[in-house]
PDB file as gemmi writes it, atoms N, CA and C in Angstrom:
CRYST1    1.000    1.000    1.000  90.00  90.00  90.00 P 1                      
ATOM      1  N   UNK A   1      91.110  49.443 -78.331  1.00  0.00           N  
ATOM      2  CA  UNK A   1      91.263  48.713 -79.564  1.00  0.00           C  
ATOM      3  C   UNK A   1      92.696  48.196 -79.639  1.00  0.00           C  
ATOM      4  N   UNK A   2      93.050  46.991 -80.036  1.00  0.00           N  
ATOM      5  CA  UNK A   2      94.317  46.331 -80.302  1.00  0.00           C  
ATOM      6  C   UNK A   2      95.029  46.652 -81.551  1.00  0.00           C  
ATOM      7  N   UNK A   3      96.539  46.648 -81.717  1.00  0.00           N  
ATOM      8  CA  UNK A   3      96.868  46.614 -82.584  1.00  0.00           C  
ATOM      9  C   UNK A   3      97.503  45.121 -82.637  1.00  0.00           C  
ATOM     10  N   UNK A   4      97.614  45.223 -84.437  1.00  0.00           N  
ATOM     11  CA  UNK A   4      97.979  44.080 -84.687  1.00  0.00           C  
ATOM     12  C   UNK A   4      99.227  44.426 -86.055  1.00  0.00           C  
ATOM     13  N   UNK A   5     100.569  43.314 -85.742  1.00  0.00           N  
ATOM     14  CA  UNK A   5     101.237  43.522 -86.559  1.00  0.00           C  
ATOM     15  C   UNK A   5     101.467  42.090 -87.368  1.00  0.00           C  
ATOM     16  N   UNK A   6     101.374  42.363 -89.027  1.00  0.00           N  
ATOM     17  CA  UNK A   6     101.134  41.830 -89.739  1.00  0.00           C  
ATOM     18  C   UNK A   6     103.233  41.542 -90.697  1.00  0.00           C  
ATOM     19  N   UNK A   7     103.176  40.571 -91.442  1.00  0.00           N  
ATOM     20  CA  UNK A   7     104.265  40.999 -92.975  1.00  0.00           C  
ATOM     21  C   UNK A   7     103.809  40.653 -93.827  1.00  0.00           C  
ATOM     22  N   UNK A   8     103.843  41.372 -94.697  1.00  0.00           N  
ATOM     23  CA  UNK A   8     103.561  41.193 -96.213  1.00  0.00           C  
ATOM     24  C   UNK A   8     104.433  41.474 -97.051  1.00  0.00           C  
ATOM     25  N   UNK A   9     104.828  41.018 -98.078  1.00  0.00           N  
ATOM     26  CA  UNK A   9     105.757  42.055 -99.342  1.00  0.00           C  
ATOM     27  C   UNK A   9     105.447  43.469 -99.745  1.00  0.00           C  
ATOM     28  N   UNK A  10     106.451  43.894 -99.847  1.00  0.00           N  
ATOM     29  CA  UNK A  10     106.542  45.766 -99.811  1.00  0.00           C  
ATOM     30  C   UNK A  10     105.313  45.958-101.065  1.00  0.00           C  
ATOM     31  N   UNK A  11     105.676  44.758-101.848  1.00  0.00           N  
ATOM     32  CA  UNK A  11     105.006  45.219-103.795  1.00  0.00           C  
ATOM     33  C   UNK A  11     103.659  45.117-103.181  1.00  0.00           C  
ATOM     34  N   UNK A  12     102.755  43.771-102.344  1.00  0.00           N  
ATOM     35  CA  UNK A  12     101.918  43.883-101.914  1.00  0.00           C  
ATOM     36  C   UNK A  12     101.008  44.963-101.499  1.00  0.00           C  
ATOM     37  N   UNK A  13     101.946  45.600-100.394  1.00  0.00           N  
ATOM     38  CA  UNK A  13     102.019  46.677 -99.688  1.00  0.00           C  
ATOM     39  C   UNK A  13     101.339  47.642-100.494  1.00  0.00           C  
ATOM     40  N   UNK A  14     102.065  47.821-101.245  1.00  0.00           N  
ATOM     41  CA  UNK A  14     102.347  49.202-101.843  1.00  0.00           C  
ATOM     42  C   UNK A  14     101.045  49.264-102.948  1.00  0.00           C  
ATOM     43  N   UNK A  15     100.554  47.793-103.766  1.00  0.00           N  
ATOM     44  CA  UNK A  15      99.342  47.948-104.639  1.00  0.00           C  
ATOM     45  C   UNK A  15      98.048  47.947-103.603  1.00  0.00           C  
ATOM     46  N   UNK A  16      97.918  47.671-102.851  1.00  0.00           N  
ATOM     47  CA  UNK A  16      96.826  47.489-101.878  1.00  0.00           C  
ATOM     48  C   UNK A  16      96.777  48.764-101.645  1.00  0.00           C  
ATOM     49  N   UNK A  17      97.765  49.723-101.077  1.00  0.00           N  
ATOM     50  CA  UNK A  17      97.968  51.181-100.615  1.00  0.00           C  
ATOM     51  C   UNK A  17      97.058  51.871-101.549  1.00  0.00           C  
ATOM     52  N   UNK A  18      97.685  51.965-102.872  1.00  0.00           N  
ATOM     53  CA  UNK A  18      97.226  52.454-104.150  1.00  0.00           C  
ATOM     54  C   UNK A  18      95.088  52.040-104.144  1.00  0.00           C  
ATOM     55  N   UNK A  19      95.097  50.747-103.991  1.00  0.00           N  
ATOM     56  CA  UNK A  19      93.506  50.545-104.432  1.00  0.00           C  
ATOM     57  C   UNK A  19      92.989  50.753-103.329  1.00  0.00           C  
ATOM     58  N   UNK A  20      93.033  51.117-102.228  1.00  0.00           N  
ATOM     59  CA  UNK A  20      92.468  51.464-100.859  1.00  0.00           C  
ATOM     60  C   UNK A  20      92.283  53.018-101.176  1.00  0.00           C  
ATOM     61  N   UNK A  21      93.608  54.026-101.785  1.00  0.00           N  
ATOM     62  CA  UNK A  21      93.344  55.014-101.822  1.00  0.00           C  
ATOM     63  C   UNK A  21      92.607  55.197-103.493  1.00  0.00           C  
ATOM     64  N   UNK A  22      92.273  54.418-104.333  1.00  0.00           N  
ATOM     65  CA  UNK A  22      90.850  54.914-105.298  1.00  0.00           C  
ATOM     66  C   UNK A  22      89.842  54.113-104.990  1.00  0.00           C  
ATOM     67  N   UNK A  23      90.014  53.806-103.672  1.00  0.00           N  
ATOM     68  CA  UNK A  23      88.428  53.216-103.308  1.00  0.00           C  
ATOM     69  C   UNK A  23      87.950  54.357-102.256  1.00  0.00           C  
ATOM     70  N   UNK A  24      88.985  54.849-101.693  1.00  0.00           N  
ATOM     71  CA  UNK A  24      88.089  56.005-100.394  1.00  0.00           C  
ATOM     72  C   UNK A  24      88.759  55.239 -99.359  1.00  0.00           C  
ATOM     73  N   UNK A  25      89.723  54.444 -99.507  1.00  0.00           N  
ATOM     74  CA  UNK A  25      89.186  53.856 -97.694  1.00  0.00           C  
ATOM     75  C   UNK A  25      90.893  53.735 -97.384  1.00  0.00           C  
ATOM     76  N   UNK A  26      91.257  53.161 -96.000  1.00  0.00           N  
ATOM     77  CA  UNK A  26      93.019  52.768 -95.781  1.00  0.00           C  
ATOM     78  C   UNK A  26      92.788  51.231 -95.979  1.00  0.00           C  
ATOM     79  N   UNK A  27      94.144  50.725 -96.331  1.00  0.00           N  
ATOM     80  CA  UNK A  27      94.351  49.247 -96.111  1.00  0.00           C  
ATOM     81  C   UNK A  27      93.849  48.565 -94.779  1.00  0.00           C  
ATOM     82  N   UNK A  28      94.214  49.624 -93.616  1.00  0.00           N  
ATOM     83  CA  UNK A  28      94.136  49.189 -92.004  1.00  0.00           C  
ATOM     84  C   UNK A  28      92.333  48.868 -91.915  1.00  0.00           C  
ATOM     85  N   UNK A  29      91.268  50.044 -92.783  1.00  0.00           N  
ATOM     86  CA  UNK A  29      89.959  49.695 -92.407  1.00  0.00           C  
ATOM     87  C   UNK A  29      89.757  48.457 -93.253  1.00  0.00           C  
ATOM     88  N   UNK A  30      90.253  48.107 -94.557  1.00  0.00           N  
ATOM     89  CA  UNK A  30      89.896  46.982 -95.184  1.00  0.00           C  
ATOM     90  C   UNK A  30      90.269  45.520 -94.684  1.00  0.00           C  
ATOM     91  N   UNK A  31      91.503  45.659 -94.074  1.00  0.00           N  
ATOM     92  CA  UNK A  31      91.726  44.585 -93.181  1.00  0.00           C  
ATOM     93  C   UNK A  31      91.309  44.695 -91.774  1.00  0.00           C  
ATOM     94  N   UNK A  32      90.604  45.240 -91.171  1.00  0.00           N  
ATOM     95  CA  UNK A  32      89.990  45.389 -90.254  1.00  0.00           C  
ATOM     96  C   UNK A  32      88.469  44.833 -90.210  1.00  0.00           C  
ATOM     97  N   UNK A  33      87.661  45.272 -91.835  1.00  0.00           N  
ATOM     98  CA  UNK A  33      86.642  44.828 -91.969  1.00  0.00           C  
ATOM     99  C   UNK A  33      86.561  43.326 -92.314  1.00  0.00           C  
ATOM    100  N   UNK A  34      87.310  42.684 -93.416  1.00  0.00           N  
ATOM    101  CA  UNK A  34      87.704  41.036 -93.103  1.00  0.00           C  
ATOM    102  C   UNK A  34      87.975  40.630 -92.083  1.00  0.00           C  
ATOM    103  N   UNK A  35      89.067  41.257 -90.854  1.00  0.00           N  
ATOM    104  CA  UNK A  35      89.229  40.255 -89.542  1.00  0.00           C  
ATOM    105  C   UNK A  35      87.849  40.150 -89.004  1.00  0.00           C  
ATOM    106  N   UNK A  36      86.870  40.853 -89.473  1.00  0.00           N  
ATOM    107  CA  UNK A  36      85.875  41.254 -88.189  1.00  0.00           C  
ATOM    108  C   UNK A  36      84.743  40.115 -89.258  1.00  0.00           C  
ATOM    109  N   UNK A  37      84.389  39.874 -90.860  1.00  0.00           N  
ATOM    110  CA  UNK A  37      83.532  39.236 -90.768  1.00  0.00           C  
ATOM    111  C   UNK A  37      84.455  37.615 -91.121  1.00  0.00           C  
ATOM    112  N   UNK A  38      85.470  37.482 -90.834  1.00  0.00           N  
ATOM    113  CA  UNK A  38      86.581  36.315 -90.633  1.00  0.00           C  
ATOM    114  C   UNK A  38      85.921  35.453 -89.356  1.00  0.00           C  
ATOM    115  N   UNK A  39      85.801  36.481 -88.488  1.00  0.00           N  
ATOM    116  CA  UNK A  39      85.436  36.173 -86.764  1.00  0.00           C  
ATOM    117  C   UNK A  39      84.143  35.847 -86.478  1.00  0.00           C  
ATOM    118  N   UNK A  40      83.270  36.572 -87.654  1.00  0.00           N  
ATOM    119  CA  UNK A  40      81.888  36.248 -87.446  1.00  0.00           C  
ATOM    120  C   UNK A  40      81.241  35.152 -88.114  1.00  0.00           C  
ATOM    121  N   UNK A  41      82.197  34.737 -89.188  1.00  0.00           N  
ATOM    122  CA  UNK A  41      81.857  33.919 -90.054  1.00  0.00           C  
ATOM    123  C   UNK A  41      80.496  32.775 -89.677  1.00  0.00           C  
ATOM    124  N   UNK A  42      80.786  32.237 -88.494  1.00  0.00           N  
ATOM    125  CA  UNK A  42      80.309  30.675 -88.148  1.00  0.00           C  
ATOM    126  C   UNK A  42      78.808  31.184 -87.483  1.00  0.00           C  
ATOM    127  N   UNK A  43      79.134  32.840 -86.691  1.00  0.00           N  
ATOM    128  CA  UNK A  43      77.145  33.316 -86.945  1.00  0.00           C  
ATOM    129  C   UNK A  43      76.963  33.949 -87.398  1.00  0.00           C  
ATOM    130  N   UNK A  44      77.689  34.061 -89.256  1.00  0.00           N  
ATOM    131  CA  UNK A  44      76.771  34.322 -90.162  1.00  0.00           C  
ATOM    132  C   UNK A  44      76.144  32.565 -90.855  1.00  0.00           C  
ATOM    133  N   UNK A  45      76.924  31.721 -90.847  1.00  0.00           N  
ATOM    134  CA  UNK A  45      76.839  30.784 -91.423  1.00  0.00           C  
ATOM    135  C   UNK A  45      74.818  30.036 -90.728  1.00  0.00           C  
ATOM    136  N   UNK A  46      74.893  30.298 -89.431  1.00  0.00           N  
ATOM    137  CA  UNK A  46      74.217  29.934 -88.457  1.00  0.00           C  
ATOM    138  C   UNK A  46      72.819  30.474 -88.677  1.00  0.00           C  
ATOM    139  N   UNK A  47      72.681  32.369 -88.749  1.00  0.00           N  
ATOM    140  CA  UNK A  47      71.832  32.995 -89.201  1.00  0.00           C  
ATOM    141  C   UNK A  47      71.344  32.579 -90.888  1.00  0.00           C  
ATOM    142  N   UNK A  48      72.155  32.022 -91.244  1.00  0.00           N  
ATOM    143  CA  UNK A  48      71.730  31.802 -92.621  1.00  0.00           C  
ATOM    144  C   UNK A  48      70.929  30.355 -92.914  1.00  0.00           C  
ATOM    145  N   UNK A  49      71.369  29.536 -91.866  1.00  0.00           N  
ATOM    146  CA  UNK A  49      71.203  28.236 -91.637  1.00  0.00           C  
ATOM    147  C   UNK A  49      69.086  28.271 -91.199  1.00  0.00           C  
ATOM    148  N   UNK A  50      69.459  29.006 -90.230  1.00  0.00           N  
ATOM    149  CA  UNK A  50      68.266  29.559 -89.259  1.00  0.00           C  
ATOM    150  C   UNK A  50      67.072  30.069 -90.078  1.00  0.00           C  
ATOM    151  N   UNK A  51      67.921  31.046 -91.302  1.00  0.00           N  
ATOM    152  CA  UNK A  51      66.436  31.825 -92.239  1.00  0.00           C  
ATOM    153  C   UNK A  51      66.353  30.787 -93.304  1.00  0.00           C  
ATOM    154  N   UNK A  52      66.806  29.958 -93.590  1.00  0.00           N  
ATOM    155  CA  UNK A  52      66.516  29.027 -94.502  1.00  0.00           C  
ATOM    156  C   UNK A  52      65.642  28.116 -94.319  1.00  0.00           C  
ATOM    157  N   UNK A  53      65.829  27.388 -92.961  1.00  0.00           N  
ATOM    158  CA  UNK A  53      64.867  26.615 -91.596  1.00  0.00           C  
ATOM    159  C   UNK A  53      63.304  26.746 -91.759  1.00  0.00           C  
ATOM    160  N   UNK A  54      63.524  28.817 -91.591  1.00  0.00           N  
ATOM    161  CA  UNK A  54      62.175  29.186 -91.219  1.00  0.00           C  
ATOM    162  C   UNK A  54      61.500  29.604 -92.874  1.00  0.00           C  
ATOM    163  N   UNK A  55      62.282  29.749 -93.579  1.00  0.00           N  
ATOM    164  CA  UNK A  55      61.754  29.476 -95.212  1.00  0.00           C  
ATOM    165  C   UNK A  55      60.853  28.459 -95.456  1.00  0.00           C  
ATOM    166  N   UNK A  56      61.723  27.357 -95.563  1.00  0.00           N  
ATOM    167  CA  UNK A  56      61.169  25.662 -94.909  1.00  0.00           C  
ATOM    168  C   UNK A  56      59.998  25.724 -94.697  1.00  0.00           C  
ATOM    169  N   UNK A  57      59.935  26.346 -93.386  1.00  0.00           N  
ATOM    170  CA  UNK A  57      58.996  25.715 -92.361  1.00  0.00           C  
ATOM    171  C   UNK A  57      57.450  26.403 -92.781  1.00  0.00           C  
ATOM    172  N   UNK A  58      57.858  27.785 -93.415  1.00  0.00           N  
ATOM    173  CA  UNK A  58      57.044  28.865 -93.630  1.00  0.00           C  
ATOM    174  C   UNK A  58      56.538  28.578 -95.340  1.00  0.00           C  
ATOM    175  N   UNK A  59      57.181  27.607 -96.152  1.00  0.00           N  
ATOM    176  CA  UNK A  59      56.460  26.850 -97.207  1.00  0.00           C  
ATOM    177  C   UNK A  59      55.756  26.538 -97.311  1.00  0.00           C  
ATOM    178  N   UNK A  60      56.073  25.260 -96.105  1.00  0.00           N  
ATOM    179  CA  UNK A  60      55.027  24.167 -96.051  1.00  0.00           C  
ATOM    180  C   UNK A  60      53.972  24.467 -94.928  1.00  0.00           C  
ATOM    181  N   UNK A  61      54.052  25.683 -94.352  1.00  0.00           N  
ATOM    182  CA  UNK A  61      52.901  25.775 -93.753  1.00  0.00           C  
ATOM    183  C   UNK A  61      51.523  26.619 -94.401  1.00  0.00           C  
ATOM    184  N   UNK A  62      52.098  27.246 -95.383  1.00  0.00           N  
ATOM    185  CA  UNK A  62      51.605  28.380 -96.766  1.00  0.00           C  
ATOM    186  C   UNK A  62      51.258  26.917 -98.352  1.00  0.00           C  
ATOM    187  N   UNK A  63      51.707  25.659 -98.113  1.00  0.00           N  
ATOM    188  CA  UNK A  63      51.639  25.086 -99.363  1.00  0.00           C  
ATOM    189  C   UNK A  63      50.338  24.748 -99.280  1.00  0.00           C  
ATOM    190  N   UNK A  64      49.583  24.855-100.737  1.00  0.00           N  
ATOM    191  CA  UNK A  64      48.543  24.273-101.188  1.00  0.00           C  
ATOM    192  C   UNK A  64      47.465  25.865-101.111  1.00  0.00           C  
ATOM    193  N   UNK A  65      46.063  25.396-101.285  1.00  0.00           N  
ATOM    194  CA  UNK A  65      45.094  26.234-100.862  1.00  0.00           C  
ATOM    195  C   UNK A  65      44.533  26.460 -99.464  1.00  0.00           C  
ATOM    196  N   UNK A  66      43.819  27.287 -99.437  1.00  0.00           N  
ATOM    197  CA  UNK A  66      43.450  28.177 -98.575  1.00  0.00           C  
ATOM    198  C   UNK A  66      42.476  26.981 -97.714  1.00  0.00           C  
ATOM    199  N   UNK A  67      42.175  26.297 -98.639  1.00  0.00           N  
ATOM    200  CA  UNK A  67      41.196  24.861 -97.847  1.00  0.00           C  
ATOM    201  C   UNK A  67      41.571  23.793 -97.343  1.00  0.00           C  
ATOM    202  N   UNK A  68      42.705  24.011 -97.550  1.00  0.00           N  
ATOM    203  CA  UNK A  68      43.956  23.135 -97.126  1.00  0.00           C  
ATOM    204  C   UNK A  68      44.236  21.846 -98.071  1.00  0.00           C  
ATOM    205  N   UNK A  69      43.981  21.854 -99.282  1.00  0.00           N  
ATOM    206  CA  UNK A  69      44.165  20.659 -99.950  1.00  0.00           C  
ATOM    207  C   UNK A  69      45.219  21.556-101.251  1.00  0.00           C  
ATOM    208  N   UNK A  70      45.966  20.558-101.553  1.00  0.00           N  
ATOM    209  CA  UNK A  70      47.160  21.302-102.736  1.00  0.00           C  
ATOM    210  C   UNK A  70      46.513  21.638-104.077  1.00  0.00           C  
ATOM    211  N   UNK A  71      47.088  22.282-104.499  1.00  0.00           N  
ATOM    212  CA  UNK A  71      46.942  22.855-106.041  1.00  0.00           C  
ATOM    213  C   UNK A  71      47.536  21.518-106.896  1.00  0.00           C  
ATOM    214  N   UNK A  72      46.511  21.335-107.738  1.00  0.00           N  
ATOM    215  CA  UNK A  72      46.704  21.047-109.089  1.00  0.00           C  
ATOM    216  C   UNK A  72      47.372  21.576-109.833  1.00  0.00           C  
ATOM    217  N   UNK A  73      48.251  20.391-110.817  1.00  0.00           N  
ATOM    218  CA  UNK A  73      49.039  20.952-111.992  1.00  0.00           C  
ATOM    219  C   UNK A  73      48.387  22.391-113.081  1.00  0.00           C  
ATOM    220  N   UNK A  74      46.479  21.603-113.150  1.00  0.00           N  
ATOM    221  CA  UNK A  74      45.628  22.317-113.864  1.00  0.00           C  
ATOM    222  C   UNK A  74      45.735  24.107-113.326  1.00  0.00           C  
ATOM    223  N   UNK A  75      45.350  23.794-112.159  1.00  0.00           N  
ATOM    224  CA  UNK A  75      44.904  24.493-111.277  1.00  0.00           C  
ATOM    225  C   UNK A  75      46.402  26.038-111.618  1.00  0.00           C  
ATOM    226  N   UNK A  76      47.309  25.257-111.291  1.00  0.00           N  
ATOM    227  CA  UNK A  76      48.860  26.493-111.358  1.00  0.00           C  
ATOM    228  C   UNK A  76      49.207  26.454-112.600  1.00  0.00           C  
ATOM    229  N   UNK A  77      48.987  25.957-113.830  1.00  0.00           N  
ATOM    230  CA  UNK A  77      49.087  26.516-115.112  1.00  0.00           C  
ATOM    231  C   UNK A  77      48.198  26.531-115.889  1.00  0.00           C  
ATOM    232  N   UNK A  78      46.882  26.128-115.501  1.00  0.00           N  
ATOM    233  CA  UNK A  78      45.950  26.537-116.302  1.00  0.00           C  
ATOM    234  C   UNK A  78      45.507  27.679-116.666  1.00  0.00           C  
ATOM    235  N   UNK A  79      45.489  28.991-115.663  1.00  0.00           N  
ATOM    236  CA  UNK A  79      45.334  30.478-116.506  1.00  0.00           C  
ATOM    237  C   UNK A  79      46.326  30.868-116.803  1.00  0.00           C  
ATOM    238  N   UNK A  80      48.036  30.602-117.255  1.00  0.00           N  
ATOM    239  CA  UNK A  80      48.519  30.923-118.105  1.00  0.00           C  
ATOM    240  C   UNK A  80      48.354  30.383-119.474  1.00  0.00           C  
ATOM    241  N   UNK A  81      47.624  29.187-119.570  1.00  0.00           N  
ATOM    242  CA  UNK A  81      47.356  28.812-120.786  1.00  0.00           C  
ATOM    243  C   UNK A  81      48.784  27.747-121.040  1.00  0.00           C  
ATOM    244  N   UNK A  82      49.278  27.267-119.946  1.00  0.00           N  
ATOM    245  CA  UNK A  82      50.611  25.924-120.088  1.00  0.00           C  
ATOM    246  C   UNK A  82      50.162  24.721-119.989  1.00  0.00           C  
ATOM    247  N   UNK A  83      48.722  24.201-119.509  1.00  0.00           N  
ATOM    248  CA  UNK A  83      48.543  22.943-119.990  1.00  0.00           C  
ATOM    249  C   UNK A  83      48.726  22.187-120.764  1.00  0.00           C  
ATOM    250  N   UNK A  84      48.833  20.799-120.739  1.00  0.00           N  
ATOM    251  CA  UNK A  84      49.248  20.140-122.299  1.00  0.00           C  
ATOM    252  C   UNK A  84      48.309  19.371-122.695  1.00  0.00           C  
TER     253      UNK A  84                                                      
END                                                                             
């Protein structure tokens, strides 16, 4: 594992220190866990891109009825009683 040396202001320093230690954790794992989804960013962006795609795709292959012709306005609010 690499180290890495950083500067920051001491005041910085020193409040980050403080909320790392009433969260449970060190400054070093919290900035460790940002460099790491910093780096991953572009395949999370990608995976997200990807399940949205297959959302899409998985709509319009599920849209309408089972007979393959679409639902009516009647048809999707008529047993709640929203017709006009």
């Amino acid at each position: 594992m690499a180290n890495l040396t950083i500067t920051v202001d001491d005041a910085v320093l020193k409040r980050a220190r403080i909320r790392a230690i009433e969260r449970g954790e060190s400054v070093n794992q919290y900035l460790a866990q940002r460099l790491l989804e910093y780096a991953d960013a572009d395949a999370e962006i990608a995976r997200r891109q990807e399940a949205a795609l297959r959302f899409v795709a998985l709509s319009r292959e599920l849209s309408g009825s089972s007979d393959g012709r679409g639902w009516t306005r009647e048809e999707l609010y008529g047993e709640r009683g929203l017709t006009r």
